[in-house]
N, C-alpha and C positions, 0 to 999 in steps of 0.2 A: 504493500500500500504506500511507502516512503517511498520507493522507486516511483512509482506513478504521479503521487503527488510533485514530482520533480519537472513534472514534462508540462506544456506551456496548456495543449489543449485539454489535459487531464483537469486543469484548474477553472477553466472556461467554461466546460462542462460541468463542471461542481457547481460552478456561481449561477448557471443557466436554472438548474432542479433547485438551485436554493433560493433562486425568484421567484419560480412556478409555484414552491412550498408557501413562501413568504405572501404571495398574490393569493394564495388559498386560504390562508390563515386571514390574511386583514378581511377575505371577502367575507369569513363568517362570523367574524368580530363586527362586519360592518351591519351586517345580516341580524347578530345579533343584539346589537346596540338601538337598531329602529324597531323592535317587538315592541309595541303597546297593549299591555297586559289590560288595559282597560279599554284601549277602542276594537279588543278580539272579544271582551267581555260584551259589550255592546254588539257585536254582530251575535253574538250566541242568544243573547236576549231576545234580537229582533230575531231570531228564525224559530225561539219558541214561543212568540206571538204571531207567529204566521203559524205555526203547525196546529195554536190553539183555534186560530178563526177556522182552521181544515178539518179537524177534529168536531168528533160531536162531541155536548154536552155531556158533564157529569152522569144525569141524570136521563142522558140516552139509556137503553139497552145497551148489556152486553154483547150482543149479536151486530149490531148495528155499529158499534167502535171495533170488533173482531172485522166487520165488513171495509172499513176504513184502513185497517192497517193494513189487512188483504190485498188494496187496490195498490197504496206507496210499494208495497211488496212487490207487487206485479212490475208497477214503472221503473222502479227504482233498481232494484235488487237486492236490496240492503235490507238486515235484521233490523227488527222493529218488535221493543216490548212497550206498553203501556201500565203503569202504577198507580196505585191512588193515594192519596195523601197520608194516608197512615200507612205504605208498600206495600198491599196483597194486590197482585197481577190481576191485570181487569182484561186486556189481549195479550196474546202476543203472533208475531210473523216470521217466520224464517228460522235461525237456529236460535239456542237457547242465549238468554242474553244474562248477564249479570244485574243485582238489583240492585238499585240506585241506593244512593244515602239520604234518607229523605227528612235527618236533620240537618242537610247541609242549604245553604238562604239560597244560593247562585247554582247556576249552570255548570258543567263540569266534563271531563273525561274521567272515565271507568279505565283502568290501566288491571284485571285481570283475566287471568286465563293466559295462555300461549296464543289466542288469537288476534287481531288488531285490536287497537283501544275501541271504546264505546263513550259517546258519547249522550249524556243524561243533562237534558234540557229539563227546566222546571215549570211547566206550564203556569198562564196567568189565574188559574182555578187551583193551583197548587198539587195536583197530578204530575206525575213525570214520564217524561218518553225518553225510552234508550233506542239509542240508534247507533247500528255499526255496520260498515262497510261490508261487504263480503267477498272475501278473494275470488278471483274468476277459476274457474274449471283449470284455465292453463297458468302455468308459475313462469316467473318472469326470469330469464337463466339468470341473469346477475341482482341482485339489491342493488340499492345505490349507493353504498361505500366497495361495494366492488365495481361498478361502474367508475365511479372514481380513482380507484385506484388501477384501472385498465387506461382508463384517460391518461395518467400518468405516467403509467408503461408506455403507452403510444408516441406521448411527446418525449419519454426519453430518449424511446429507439431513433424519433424521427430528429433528435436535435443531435446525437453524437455524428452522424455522417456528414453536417455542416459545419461543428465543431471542427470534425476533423478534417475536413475539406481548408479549412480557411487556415490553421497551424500546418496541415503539411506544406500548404506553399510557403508558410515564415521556416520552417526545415528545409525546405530546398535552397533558398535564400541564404541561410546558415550556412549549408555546407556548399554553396557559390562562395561565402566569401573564407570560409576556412581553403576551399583551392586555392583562391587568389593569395591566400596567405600563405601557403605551402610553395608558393611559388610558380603554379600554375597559369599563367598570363593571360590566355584565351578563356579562361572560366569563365561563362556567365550561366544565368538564370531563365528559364521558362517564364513569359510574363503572363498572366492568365487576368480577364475582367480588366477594371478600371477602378477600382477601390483604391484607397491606401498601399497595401500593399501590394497591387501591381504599378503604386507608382513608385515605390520604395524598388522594387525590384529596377525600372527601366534608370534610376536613377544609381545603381548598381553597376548596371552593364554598361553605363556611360561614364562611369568612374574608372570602370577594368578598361573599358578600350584607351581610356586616356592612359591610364597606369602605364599598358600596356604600350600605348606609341609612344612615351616617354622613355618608358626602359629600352624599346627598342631603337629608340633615334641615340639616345646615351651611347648603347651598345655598337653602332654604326659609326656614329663619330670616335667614339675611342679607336675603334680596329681600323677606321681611315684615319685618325689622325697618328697612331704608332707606325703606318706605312709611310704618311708623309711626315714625317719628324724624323725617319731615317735621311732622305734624300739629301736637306741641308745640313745635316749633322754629316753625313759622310764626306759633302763636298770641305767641310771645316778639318776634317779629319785630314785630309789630303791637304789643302791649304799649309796645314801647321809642318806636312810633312815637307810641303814645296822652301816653308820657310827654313826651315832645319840647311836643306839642299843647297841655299840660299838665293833661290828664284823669289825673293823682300816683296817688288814692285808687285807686279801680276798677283802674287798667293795674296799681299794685304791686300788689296783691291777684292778680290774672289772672297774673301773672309769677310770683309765688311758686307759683300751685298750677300752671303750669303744668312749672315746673322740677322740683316735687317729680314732680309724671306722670312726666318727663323721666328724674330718676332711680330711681323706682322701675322704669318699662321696661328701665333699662339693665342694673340692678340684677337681674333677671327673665332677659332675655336671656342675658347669665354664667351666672347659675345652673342654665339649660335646659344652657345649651351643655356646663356641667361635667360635670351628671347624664347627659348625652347621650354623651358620652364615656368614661363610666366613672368621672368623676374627681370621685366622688361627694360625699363628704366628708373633712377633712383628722384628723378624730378619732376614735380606733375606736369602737365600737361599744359603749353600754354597758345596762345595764337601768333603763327607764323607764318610770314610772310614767303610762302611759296616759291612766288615768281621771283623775287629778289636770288632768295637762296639759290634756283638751279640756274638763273643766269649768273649770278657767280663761279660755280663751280666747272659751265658750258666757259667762261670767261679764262679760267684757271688751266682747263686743258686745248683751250685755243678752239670751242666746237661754238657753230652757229648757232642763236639761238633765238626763238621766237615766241613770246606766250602772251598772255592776257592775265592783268592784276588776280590774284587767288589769294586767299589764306586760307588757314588747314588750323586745324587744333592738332598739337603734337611735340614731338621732340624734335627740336632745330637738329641738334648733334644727329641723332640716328635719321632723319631726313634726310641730310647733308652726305650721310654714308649710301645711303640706297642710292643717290643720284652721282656720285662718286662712283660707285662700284658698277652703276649701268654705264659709264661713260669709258670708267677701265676696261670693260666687257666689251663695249664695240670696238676699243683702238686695239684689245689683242684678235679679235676672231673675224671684226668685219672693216668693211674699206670703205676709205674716203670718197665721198666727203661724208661727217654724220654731223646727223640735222637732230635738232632735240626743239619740240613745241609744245607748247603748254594751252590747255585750253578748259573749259568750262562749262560743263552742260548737265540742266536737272540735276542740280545741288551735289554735284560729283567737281573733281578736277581732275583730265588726263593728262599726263606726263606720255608723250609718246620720245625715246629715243632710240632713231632709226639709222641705218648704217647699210651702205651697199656690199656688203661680203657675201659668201658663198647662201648666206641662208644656214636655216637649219630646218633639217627634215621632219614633215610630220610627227614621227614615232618619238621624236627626240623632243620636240617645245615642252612636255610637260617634265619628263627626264632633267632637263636640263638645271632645274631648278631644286636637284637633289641633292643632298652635301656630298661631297668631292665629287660629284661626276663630272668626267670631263670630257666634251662631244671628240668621235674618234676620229683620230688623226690630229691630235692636237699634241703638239711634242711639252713636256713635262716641262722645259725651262721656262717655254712663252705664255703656256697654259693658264700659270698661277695654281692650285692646289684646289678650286674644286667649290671653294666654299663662297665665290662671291654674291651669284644669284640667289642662293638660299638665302642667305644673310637677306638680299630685297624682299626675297617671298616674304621673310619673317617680318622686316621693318612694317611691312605693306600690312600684313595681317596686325599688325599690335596696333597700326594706326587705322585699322577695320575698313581697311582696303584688299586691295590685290594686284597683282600683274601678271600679264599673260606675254606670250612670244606669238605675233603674228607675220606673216609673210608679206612682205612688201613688192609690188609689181613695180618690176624694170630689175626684181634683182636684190638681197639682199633680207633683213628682218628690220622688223619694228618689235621694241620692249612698251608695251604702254602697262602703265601703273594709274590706277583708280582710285581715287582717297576722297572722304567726304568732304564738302567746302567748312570750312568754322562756322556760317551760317547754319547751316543746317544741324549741328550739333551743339553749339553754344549753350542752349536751355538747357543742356541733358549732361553735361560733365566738365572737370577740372582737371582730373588726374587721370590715368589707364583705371583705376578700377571701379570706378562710373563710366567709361566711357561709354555710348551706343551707336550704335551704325548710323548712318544719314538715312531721312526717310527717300524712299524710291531708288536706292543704294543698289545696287544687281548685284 
């Protein structure tokens, strides 16, 4: 019974029979509480003032009152004795009746014998009439304390399979999240209804998948970053050796840019890992001047630039890096001339920056945007390490945007980046964690 008591729907079920008890109990306390022993006394009264006007006289015949009870006998069914004021039996009808108390002032039940009670009304002549029920030929299978307690049986049976409908799915749930504890990554849950608990569940399984692309983008960027953190590390390696040889010029030169490679990757990697995390930037959120910023940056690598006034709610610094790192992306992969335009449309602002190079293949625009991948045929020196586009995806999503790779006719790609206008978001946040999307945002 201690075992049982331990289990969630066991106790569910107990409190279920212990309302039904509880609801039975106030009902007959309630039941019991309205009996007016005086206004049941006044009905008894009135029906033996109607039995008297039905009845004959005192002073009838015998035969005549024996005729009277004969008739109620007949309609009715029910035993009927008639008494007279000092009790010797004047009729009687049907089986044998018990004799009244005919010192007692008031109307009453007769409570002997094994058979139902009898009822002894006091006529207005002071005569008394017993009257009792009489069971029918056929018996009724159950009383009515076994009717009740079949009643009970019934909703116990019928409440345990609900009970235990609604706890087995909080046990599924359990053991979803003891997987996910164990280390099971793709563990989720059957979501069953719309209750609580299937929102508890869907709320579950959107936790594990996050869990899970978390641990899995961790796990991708370490095992690409311990492949590229050889590359520059080897080239230093050699470097140090050329310096020993005394090849000074060339080796410190190759050392220097090889260190910066070195910490720019590292520098990259952090900042994936933060934005990957959520732990986006350490300053809130303020309003910036868009166009200013990418024609700066269009200014700083010598690229054309053309746009219409915008402001963005966000981070100048990680702004300023996504439109950096689209602009380093076209000078290594695509060819001159690249155009960068900025523009404005239903409370959005597009950042297109486009470049004539070979393009990039279908298969590959979404690809592309995956930490270290690097589209192939790309030699490893010129390439850079893989991580610049993802860094935009990320920027672009923390500013509740996006960018896509589209193909540009005559030859070539366009990067365009969608971010909402400050306008549109202004009313609704400060920092990243009020932010919300722009209304009509795609």
């Amino acid at each position: 019974m201690f075992r049982f008591s331990q289990h969630l729907y066991f106790r569910i079920y107990l409190a279920v029979l212990a309302s039904l008890a509880l609801a039975a109990l106030l009902i007959g306390l309630a039941w019991r509480l309205s009996y007016d022993p005086q206004r049941y006394q006044a009905h008894l009264e009135a029906f033996a003032d109607v039995a008297s006007d039905v009845l004959p006289p005192p002073a009838a015949p015998r035969s005549a009152q024996q005729a009277a009870l004969d008739n109620w006998h007949r309609h009715t069914g029910a035993a009927l004795a008639l008494y007279g004021a000092d009790g010797h039996a004047i009729a009687a009808a049907g089986r044998a009746l018990p004799a009244p108390d005919v010192t007692a002032t008031d109307s009453g039940w007769l409570r002997r014998g094994d058979g139902p009670p009898a009822l002894a009304l006091k006529l207005a002549d002071n005569r008394w009439l017993v009257v009792q029920r009489v069971r029918r030929h056929h018996r009724r299978p159950f009383g009515f304390a076994e009717m009740l307690a079949l009643i009970a049986l019934a909703i116990a049976i019928g409440a345990y399979p609900v009970v235990r409908r609604l706890t087995r799915r909080i046990e599924r749930l359990q053991a979803g999240v003891e997987a996910l504890g164990a280390g099971d990554l793709a563990a989720r849950v059957e979501v069953h209804g719309h209750d609580e608990v299937a929102r508890l569940a869907e709320s579950f399984n959107r936790s594990a998948a996050r869990i899970e692309a978390l641990v899995t983008a961790q796990k991708t960027l370490l095992a690409n970053a311990s492949h590229e953190l050889r590359s520059p590390l080897a080239r230093i390696r050699m470097a140090v050796e050329m310096l020993r040889g005394g090849s000074a010029p060339e080796a410190g030169k190759e050392m220097v840019r090889n260190i910066a490679e070195l910490d720019q990757l590292i520098e990259e990697i952090l900042l994936a890992s933060r934005l990957d995390a959520g732990k986006d930037v350490a300053e809130p959120f303020e309003e910036v001047d868009f166009t200013a910023l990418a024609a700066e940056e269009c200014a700083r690598a010598g690229v054309s630039f053309d746009g219409t006034l915008a402001t963005v709610s966000g981070s100048a610094r990680l702004l300023r890096r996504m439109v950096r790192n689209l602009l380093e992306n076209a000078r290594r992969y695509g060819g001159a001339p690249i155009e960068v335009a900025l523009r404005t449309s239903a409370g959005t602002v597009e950042l297109d920056v486009c470049d004539r190079g070979a393009g990039v293949p279908e298969a590959e625009r979404e690809r592309i945007f995956d930490p270290f991948y690097r589209r192939s045929g790309a030699p490893e020196r010129n390439g850079g390490v893989g991580l610049g586009l993802a860094l935009v995806r990320q920027i672009a999503a923390t500013h509740h945007g996006d960018v896509a790779c589209l193909p540009r006719n005559g030859g070539g790609s366009c990067f365009r980046v969608r971010l909402p206008l400050y306008a549109a978001v202004r009313g609704g946040r400060s920092s990243p964690d009020n932010a919300g999307a722009a209304d009509g945002f795609e």
